[in-house]
N, C-alpha and C positions, 0 to 999 in steps of 0.2 A: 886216340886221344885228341887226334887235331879235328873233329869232329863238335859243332854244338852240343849234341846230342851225348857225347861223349865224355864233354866237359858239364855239361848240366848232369850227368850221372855221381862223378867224384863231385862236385859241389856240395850234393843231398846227401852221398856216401860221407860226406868227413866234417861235416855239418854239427858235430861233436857239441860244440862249446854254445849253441841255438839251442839244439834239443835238449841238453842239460839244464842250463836255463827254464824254457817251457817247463820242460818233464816235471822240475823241481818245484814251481810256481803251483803245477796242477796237481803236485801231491800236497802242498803246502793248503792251498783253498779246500780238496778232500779231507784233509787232517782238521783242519777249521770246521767244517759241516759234521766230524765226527765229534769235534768238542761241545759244540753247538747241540747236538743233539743228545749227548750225555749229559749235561748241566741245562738242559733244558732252557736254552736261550732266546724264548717267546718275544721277549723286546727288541731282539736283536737284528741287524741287518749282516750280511758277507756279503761281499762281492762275488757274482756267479764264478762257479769254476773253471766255466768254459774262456772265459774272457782271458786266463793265464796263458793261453793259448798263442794268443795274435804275438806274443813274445816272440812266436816262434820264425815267422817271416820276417818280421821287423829287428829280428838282432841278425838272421842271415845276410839282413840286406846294407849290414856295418863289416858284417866277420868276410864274407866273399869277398868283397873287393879290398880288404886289409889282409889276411892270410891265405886266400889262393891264386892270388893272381903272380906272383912271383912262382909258388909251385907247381900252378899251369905252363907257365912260358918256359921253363927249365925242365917238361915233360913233352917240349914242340910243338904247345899249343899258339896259334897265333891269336893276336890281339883283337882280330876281328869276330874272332870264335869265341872267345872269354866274354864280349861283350854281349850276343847272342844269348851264350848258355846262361847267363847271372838271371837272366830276366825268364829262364824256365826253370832253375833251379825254384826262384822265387814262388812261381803257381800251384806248381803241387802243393808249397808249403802254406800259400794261404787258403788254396782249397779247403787243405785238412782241417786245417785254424777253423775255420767259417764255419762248416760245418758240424764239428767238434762240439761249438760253439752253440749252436743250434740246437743238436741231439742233447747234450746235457739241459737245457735251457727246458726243453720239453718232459726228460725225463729226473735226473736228480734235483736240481734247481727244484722243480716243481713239489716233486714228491716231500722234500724235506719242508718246504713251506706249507701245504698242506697237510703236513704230520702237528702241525703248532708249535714245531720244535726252534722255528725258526721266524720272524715275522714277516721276511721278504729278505732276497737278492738284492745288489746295487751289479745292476747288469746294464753294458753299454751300449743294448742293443734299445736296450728302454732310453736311456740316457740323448742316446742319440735323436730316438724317436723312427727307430728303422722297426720295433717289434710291433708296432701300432699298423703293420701294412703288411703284416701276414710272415711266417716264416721262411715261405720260401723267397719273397721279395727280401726279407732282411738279409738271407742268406747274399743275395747277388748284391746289396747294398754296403754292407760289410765287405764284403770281400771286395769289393771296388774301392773302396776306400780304403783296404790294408794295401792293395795293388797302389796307388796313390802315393802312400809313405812309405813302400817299400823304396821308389823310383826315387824320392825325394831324398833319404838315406844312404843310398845308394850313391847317386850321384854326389850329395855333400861331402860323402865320405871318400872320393875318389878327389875332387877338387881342394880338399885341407893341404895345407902346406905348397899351393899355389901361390900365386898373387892376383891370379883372378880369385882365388879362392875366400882368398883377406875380403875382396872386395864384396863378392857378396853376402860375408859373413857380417861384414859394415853396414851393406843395403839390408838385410835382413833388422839388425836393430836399429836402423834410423826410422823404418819402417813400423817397429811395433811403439816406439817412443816419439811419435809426431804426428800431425794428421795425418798422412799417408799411411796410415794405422785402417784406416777408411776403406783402401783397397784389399787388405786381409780379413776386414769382416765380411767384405763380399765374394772372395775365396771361400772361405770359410761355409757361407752360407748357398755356394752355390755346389762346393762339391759335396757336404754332409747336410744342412738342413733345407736344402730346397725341397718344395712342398710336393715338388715331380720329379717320381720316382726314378722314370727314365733320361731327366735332365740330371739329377742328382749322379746318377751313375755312369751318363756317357761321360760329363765331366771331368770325373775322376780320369777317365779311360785315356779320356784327351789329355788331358793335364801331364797326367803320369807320363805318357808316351814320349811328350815333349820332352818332359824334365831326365825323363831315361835317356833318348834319342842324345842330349848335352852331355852325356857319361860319356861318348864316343870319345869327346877334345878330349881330356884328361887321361884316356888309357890311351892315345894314340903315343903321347907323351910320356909315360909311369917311367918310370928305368926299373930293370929287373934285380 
């Protein structure tokens, strides 16, 4: 148990209240393509089903460091191994996302909109403009950028109820309510819509890393 590897194991083991989540979102967008295709909805748009997916890393990376990190440290894990496993619990889970994502994207997504049953997808891989650069690139596009919000999530949700926490929760909306509004469109457009593919994604890489690597203060801190 006092192992990374050991702890990134029960993280994805008991990952319960993510995968419910997803699971639920992705039978809910399937039951939608079922209606869709019964009442023959030619006009109409869904959101791809793949997309309920990215739930799945992105609510891990609120529920881990809120509901297992007191049940890790009360099973002798140390804080430095918690911190390690959270960010490999995390990979697998966007692997699967992305990809998931992808395979649906090519085969039901597609097929239902080619049957007439449907008029197209509202799919984020379009949205973004990461489907325009081939599948396999959007694959590592995506997923670089769920890597990105995982870190960000992650760490936010580890610093709430801080007082550094207040504070960047303050910097945050002084930030989207002022000109310095300036510096998150360029965030913004340097880790998702940059026009280079591999400046877009190391970005993410970078960014995330940082903004991970800040999760350390706050767990050296937590009380159990």
């Amino acid at each position: 148990m006092k192992t990374t590897l050991g702890m990134a194991k029960v993280n994805l083991r008991h990952a319960r209240m993510p995968q419910l989540t997803a699971g639920i979102g992705f039978a809910i967008g399937i039951l939608t393509y079922a209606i869709s295709f019964l009442i023959d909805n030619s006009n109409g748009q869904n959101l791809a089903v793949g997309n309920c997916l990215f739930l799945l890393p992105l609510c891990m990376a609120i529920f881990i460091p809120t509901a297992h990190f007191t049940k890790l440290m009360n099973l002798g894990g140390r804080r430095k191994e918690f911190f390690k496993s959270a960010i490999f619990s995390y990979i697998p889970a966007i692997v699967i996302a992305a990809a998931v994502s992808i395979i649906t994207r090519l085969t039901i997504d597609k097929a239902i909109v080619l049957s007439g049953k449907l008029s197209d997808t509202v799919d984020l891989l379009d949205v973004l403009g990461f489907a325009s650069h081939g599948s396999l690139s959007a694959f590592f596009q995506i997923s670089a950028v769920l890597f990105l919000f995982c870190c960000i999530l992650h760490t936010m949700t580890l610093i709430q109820g801080k007082w550094y926490g207040w504070i960047v929760d303050i910097f945050i909306i002084v930030m989207i309510f002022s000109p310095l509004n300036a510096a998150l469109v360029w965030f913004f457009n340097m880790v998702i819509f940059h026009n280079i593919i591999l400046v877009q994604i190391i970005s993410c890489l970078l960014f995330g890393s940082v903004i991970y690597a800040l999760s350390f203060i706050p767990i050296q801190n937590k009380p159990i």
